[in-house]
C-alpha positions in Angstrom: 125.5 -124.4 119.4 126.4 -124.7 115.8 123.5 -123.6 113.7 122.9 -124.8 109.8 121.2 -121.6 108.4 120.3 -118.3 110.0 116.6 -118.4 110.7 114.5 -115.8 109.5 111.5 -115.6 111.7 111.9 -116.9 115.5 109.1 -118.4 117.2 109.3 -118.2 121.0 107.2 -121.1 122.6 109.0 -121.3 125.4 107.5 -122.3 128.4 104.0 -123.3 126.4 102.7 -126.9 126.2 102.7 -128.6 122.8 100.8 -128.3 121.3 100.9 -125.1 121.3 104.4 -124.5 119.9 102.8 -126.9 116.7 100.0 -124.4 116.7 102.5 -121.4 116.6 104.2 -122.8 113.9 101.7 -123.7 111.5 99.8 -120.2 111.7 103.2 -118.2 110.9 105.3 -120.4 108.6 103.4 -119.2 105.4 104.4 -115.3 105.9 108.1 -116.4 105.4 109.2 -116.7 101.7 109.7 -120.3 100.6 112.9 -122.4 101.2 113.4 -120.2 104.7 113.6 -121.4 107.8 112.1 -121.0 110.8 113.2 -121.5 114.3 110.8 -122.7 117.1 112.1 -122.3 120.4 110.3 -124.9 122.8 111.0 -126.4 126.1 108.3 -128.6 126.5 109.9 -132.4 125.8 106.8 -132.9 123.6 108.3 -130.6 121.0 111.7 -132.4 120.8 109.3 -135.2 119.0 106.2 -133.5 117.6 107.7 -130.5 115.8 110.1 -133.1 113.6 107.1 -135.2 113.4 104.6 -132.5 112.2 107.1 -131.4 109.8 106.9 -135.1 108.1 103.3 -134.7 108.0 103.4 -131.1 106.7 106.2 -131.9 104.2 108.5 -129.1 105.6 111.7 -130.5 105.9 113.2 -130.5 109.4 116.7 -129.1 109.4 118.0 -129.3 112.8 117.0 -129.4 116.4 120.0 -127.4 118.9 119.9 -127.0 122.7 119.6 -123.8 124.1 121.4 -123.1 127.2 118.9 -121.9 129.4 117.4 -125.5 128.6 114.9 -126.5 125.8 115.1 -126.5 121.9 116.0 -124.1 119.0 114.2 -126.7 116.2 115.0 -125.1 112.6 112.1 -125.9 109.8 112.7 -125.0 106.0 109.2 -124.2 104.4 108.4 -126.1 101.5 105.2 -125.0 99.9 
């Protein structure tokens, strides 16, 4: 897995249904300073599409999404505001 930038806060939503993982997100990106990212773990095939998606909404660019090995998503968002 190459990753672009080291994450620094780690949300594990793995093994919860979007859209919780969304949820997760949203309630925990403000408490990292801005232009750092943070990684969502997610397995649920829902979040392949509606993390990227609520990141267009939200204005937060999306950086990456990598496979994990165990199976599911390491999805890298940069705050923005």
């Amino acid at each position: 897995m190459t990753v672009a930038a080291q994450p620094t806060l780690t949300i594990d939503a793995l093994g919860k249904k979007c859209p919780i993982p969304i949820i997760m997100l949203a309630e925990q990106i403000n408490f990292v300073p801005l232009n750092a990212i943070v990684a969502v773990l997610a397995d649920d095939p829902a979040a392949y599409t509606d993390v990227p998606a609520w990141c267009r909404l939200k204005s937060h660019p999306h950086v990456g999404t990598y496979e994990l090995p165990g199976g599911g998503w390491e999805i890298h968002v940069r705050r923005n505001y």
